[in-house]
Backbone as JSON Lines, residues from 0, in Angstrom:
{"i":0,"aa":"X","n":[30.38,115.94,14.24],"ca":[29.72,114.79,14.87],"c":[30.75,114.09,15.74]}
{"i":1,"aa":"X","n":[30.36,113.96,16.85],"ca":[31.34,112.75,17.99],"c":[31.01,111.83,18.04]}
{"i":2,"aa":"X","n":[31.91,110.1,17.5],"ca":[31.32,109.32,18.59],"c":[31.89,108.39,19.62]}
{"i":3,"aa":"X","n":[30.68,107.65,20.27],"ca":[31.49,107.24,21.8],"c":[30.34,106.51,22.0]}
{"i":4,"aa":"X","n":[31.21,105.38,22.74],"ca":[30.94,104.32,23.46],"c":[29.62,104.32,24.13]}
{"i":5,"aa":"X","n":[28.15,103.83,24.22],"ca":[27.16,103.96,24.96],"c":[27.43,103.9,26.3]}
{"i":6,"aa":"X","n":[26.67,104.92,27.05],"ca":[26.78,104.62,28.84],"c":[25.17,104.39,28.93]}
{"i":7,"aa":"X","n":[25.21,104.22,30.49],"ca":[23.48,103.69,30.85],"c":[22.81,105.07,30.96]}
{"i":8,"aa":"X","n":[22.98,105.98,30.64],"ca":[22.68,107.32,30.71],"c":[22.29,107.79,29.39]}
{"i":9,"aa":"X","n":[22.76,107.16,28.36],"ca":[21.92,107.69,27.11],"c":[20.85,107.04,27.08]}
{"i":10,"aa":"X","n":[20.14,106.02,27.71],"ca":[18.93,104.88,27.5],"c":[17.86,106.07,26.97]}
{"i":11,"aa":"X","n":[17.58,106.95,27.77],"ca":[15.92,107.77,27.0],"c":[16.06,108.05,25.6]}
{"i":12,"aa":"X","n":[17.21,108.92,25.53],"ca":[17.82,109.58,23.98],"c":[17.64,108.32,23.03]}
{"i":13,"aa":"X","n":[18.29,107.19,23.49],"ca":[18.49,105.79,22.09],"c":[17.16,105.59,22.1]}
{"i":14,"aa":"X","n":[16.3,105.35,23.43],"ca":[14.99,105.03,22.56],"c":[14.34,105.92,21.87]}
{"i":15,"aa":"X","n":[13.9,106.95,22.51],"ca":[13.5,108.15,21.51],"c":[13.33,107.76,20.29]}
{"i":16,"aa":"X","n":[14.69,107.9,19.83],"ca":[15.31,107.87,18.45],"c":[14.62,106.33,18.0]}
{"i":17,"aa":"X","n":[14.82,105.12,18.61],"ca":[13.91,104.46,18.13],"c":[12.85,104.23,18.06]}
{"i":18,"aa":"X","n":[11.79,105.27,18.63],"ca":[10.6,105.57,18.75],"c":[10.06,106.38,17.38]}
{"i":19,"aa":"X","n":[11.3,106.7,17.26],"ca":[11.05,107.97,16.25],"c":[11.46,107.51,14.34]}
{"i":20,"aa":"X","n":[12.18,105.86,14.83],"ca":[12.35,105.25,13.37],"c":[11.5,104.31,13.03]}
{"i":21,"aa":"X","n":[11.05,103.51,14.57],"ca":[10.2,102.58,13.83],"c":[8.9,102.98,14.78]}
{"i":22,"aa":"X","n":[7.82,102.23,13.62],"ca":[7.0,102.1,14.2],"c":[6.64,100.94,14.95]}
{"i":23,"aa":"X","n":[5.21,100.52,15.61],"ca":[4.96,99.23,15.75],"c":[4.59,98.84,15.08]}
{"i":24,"aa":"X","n":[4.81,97.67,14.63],"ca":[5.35,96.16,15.33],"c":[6.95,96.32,15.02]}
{"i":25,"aa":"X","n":[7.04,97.07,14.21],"ca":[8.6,97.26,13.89],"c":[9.64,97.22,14.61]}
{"i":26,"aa":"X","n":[9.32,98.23,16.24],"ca":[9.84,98.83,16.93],"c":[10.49,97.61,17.92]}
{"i":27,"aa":"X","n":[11.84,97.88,18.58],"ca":[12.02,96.98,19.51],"c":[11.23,97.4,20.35]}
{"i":28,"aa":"X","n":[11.12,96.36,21.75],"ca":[11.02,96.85,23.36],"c":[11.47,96.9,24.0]}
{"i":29,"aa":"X","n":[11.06,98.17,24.89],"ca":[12.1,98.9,25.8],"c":[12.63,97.55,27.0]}
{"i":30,"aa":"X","n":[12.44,96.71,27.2],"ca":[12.96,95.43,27.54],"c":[13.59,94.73,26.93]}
{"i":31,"aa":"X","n":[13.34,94.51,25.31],"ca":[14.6,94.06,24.61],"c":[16.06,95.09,24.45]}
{"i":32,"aa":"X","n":[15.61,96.33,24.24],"ca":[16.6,97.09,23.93],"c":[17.4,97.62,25.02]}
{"i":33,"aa":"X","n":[16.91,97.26,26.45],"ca":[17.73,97.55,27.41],"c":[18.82,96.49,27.92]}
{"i":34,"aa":"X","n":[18.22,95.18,27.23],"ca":[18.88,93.76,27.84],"c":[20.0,93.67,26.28]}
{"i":35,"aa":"X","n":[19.75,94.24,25.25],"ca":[20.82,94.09,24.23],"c":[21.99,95.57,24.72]}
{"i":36,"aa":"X","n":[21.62,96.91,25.22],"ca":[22.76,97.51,25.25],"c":[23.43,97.39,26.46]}
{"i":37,"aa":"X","n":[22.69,96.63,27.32],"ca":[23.67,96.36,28.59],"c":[24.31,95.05,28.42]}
{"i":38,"aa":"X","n":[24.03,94.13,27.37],"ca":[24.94,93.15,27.1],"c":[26.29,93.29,27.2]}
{"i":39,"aa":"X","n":[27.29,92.12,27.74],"ca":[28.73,92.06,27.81],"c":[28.91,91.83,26.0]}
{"i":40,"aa":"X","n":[28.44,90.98,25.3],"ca":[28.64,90.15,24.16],"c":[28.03,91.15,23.15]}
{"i":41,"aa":"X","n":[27.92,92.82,23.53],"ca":[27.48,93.54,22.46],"c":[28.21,94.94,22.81]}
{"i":42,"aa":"X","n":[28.24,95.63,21.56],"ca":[28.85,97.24,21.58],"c":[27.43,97.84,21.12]}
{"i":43,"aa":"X","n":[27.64,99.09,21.14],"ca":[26.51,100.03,21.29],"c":[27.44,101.68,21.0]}
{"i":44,"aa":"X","n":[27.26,101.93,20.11],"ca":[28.2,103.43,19.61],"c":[27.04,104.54,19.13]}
{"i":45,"aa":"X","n":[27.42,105.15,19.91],"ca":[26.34,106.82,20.22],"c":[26.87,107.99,19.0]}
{"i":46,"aa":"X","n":[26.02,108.29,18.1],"ca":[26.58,109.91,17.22],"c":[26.02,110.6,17.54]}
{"i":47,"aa":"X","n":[26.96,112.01,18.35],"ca":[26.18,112.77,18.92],"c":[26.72,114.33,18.25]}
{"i":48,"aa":"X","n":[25.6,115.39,18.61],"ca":[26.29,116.51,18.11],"c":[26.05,117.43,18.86]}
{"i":49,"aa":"X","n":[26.53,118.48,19.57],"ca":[25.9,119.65,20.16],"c":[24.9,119.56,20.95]}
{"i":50,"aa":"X","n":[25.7,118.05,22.13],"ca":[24.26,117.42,23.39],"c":[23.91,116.87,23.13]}
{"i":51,"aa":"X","n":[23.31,116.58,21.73],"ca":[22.25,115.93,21.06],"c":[22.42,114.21,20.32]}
{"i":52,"aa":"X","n":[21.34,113.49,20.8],"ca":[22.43,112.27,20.5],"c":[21.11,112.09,18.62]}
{"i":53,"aa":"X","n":[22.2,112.17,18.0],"ca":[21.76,111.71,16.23],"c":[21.45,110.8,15.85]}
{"i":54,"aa":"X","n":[22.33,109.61,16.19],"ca":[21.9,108.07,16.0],"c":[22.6,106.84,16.87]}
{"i":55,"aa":"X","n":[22.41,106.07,16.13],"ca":[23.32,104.57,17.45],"c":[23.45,103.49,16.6]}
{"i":56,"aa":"X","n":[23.86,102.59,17.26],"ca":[24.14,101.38,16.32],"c":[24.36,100.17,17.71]}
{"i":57,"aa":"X","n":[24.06,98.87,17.36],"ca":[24.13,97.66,17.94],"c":[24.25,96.6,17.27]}
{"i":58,"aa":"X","n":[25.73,96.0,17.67],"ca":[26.08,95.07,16.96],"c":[26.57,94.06,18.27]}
{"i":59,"aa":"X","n":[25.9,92.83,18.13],"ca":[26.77,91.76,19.44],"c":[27.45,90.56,18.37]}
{"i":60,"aa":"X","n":[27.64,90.15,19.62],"ca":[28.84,88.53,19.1],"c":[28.49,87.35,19.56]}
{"i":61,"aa":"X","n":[28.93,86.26,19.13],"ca":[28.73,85.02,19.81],"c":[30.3,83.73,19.61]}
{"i":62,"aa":"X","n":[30.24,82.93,20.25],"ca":[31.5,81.93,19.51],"c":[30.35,81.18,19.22]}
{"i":63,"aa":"X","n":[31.02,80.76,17.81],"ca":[30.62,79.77,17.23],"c":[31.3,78.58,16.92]}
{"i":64,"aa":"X","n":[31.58,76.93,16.44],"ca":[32.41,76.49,16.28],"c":[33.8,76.96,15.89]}
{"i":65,"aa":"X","n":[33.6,77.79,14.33],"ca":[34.54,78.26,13.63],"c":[35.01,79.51,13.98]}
{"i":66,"aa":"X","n":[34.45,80.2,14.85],"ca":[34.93,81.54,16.02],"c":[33.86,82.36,16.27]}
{"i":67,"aa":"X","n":[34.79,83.49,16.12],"ca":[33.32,84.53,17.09],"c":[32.86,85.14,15.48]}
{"i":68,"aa":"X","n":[31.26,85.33,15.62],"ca":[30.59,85.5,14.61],"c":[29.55,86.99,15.13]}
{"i":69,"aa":"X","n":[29.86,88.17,14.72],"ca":[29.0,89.19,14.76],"c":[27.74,89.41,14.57]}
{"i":70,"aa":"X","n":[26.88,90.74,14.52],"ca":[25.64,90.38,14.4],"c":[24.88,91.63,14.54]}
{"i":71,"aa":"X","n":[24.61,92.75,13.88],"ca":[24.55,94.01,13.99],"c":[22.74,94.21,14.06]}
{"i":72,"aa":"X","n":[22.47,94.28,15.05],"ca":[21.67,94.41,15.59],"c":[20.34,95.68,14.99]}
{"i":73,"aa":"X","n":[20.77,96.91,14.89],"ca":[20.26,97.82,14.55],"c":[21.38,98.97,13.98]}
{"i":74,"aa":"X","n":[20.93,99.75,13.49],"ca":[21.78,101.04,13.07],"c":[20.65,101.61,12.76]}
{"i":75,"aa":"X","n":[20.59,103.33,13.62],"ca":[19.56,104.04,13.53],"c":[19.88,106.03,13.7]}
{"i":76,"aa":"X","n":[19.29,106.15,12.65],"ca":[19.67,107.9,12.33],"c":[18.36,108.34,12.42]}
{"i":77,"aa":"X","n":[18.54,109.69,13.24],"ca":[17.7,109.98,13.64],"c":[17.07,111.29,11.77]}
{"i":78,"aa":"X","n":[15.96,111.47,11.14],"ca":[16.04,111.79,10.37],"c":[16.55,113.18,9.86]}
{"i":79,"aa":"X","n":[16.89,114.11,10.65],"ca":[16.92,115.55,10.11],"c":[18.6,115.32,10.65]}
{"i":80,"aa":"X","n":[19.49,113.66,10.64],"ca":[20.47,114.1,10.81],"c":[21.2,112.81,9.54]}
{"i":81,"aa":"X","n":[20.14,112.33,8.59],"ca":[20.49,111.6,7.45],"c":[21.01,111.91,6.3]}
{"i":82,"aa":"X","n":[22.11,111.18,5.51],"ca":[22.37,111.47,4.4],"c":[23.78,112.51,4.52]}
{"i":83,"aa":"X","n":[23.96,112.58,6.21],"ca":[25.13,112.71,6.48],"c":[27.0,112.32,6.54]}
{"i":84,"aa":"X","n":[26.35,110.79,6.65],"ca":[27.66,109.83,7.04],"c":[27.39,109.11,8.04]}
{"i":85,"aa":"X","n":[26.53,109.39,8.89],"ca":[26.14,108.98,10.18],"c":[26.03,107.75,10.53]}
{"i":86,"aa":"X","n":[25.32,107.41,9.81],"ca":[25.02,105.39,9.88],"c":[26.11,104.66,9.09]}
{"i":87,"aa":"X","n":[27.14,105.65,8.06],"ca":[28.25,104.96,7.83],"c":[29.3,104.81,8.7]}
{"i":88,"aa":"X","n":[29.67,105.68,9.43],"ca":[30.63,106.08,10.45],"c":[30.03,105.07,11.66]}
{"i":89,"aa":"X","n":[28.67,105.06,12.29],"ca":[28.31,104.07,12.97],"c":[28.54,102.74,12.28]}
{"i":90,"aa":"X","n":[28.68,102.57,11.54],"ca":[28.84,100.46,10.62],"c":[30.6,100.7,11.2]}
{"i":91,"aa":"X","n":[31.16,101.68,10.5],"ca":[32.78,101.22,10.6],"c":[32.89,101.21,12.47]}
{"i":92,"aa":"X","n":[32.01,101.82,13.22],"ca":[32.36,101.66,14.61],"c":[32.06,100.35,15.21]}
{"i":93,"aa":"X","n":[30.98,99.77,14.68],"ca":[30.48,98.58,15.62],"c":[31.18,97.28,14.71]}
{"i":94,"aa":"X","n":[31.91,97.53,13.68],"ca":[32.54,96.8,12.98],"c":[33.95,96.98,13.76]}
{"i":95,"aa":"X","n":[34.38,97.89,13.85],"ca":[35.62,98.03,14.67],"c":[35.84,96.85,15.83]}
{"i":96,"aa":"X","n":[34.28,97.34,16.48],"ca":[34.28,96.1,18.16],"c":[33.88,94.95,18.08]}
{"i":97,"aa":"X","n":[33.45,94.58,16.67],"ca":[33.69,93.17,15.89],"c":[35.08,92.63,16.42]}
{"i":98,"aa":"X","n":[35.86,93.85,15.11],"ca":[37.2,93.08,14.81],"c":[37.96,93.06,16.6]}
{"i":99,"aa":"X","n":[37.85,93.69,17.32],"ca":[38.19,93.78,18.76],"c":[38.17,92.79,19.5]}
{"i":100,"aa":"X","n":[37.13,91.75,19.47],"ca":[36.85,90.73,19.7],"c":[36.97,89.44,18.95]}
{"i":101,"aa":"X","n":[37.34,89.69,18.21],"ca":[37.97,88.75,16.89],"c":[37.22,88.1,15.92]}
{"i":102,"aa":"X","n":[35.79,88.88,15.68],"ca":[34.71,88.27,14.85],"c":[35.31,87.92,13.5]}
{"i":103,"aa":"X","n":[35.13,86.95,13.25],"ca":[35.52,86.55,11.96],"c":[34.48,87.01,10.79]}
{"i":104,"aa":"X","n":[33.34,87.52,11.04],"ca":[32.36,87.37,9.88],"c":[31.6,88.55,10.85]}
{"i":105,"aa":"X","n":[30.77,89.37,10.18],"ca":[29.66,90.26,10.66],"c":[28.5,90.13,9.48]}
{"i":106,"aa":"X","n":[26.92,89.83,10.13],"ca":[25.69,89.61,9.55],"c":[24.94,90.7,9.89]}
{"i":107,"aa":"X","n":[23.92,91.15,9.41],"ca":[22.1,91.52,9.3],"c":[21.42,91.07,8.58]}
{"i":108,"aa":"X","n":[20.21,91.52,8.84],"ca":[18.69,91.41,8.47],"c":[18.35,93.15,7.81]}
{"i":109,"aa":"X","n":[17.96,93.22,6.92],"ca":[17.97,94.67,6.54],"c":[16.15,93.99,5.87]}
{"i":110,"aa":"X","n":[15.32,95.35,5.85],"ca":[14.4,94.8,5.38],"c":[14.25,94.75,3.77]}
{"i":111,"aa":"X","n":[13.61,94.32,3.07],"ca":[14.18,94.12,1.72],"c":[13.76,95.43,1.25]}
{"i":112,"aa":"X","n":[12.45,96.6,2.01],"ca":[12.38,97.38,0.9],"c":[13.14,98.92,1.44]}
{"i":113,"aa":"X","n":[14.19,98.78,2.13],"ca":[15.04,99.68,2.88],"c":[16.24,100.06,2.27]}
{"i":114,"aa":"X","n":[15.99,100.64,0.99],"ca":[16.56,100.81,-0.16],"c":[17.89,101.56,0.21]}
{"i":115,"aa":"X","n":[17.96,102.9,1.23],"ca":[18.92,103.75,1.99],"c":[19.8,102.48,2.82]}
{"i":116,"aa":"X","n":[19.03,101.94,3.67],"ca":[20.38,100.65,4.24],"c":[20.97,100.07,3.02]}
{"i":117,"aa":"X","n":[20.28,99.93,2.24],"ca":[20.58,98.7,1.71],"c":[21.81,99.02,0.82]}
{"i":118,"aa":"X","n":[21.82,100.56,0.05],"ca":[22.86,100.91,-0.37],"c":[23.86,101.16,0.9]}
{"i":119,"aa":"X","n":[23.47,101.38,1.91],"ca":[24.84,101.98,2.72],"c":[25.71,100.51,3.21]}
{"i":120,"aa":"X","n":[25.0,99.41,3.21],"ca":[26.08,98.1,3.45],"c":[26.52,97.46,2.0]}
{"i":121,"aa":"X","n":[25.9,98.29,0.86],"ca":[26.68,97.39,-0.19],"c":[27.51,98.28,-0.37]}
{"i":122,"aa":"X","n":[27.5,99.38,0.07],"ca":[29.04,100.44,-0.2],"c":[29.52,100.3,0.79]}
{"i":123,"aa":"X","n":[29.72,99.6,2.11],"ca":[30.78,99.39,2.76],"c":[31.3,97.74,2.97]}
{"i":124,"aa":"X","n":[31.03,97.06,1.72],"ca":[31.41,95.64,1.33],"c":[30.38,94.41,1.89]}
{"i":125,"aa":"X","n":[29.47,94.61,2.06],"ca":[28.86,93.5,2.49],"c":[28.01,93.15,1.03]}
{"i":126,"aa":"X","n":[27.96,91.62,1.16],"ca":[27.28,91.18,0.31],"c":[25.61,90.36,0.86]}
{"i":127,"aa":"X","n":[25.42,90.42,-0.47],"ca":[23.89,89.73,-0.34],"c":[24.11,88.2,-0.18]}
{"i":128,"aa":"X","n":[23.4,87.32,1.1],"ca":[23.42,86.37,1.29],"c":[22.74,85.57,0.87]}
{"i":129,"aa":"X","n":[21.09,85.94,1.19],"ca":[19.93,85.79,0.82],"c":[19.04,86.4,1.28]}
{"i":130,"aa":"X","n":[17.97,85.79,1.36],"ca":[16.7,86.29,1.54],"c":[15.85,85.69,2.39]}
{"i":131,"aa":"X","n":[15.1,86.5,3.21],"ca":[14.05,85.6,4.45],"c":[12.49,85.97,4.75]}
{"i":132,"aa":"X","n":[11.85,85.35,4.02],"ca":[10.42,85.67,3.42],"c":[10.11,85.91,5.14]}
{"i":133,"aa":"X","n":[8.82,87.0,5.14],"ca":[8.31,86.95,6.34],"c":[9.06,87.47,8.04]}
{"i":134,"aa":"X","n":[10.12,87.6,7.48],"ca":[11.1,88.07,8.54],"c":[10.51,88.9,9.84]}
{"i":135,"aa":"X","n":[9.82,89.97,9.03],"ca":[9.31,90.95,9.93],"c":[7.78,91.09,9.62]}
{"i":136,"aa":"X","n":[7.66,91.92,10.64],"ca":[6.07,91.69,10.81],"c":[5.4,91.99,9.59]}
{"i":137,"aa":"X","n":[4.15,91.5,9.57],"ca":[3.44,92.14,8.48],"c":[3.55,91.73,7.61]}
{"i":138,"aa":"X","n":[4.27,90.09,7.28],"ca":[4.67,89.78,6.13],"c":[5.86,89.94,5.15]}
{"i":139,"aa":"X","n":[6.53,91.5,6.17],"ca":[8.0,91.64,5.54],"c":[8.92,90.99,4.99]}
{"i":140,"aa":"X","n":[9.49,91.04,3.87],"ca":[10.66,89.99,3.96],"c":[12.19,90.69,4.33]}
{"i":141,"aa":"X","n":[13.27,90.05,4.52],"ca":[14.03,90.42,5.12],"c":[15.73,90.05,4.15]}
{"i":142,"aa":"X","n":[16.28,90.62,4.09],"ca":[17.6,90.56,3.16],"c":[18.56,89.68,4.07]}
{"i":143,"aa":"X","n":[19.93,89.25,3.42],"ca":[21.09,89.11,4.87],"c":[21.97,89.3,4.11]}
{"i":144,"aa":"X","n":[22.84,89.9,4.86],"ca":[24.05,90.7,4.2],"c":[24.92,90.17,5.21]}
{"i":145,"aa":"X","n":[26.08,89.76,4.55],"ca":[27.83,89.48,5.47],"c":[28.61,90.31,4.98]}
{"i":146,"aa":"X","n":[29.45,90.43,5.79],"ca":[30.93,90.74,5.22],"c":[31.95,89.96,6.17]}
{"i":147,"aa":"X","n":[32.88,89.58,5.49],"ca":[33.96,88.38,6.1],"c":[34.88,89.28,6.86]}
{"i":148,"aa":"X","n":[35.5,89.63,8.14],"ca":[36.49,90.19,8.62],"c":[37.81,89.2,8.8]}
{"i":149,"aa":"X","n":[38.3,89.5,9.08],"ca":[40.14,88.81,9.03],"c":[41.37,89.42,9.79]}
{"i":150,"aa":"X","n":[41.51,89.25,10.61],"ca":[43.0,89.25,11.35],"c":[42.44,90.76,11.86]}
{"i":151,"aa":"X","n":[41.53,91.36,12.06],"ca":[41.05,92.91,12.6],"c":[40.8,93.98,11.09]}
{"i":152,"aa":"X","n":[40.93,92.85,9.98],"ca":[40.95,94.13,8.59],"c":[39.85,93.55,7.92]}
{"i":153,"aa":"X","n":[39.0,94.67,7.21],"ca":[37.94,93.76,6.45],"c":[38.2,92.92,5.27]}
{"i":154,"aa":"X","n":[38.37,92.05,4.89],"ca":[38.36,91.6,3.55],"c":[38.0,92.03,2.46]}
């Protein structure tokens, strides 16, 4: 598996793939998801294998009083390439361009019954924040998970 930096040339492949994880109402739009990976204030990391792009990940930033505060947007495997490493190796990448930018803290929204995320950020240190009734459509509720970063190392 390779990965690398999004260009404006993977846009069909990333949606695809998010065509192909969520459904609607779930799904972003191809107007949101073009205005988040061409963001300055966001990274976007491509796993690809043999041409083929596997999954992606989006994580942006913001300053906040107390500094720059992360914000991981999506992480998405495409399925016949899960249970690989894939969406782990994508967290340590867009966590990387966290610490790059000097995020002090990185957040999500995971949905509460997304049992596969949900183990893959409590095995790479994030904790449970709380909880957000209604989050997503349909009545969903929604988890939040942090993990504190520090000087470019995770805590």
């Amino acid at each position: 598996m390779h990965y690398r930096p999004y260009t404006p040339e993977d846009f069909t492949a990333l949606y695809a793939i998010e065509e192909i994880c969520f459904e609607p109402p779930f799904r972003f739009g191809r107007r949101y998801m073009r205005k988040l990976v061409d963001s300055h204030h966001a990274a976007t990391w491509i796993a690809e294998e043999d041409g083929q792009m596997a999954g992606f990940a989006i994580a942006e930033w913001m300053q906040e009083i107390g500094g720059v505060i992360a914000y991981i947007q999506t992480i998405e495997v495409a399925p016949d390439r899960r249970k690989l490493g894939v969406g782990g190796e994508l967290l340590r990448r867009v966590e990387g361009s966290a610490r790059s930018v000097g995020a002090l803290w990185i957040w999500l929204h995971v949905d509460a019954e997304n049992a596969a995320a949900i183990r893959l950020y409590e095995a790479n240190g994030y904790e449970n924040e709380g909880r957000e009734e209604n989050y997503y459509s349909l009545g969903r509720a929604a988890l939040i998970y942090g993990k504190q970063l520090e000087d470019g190392l995770a805590k």
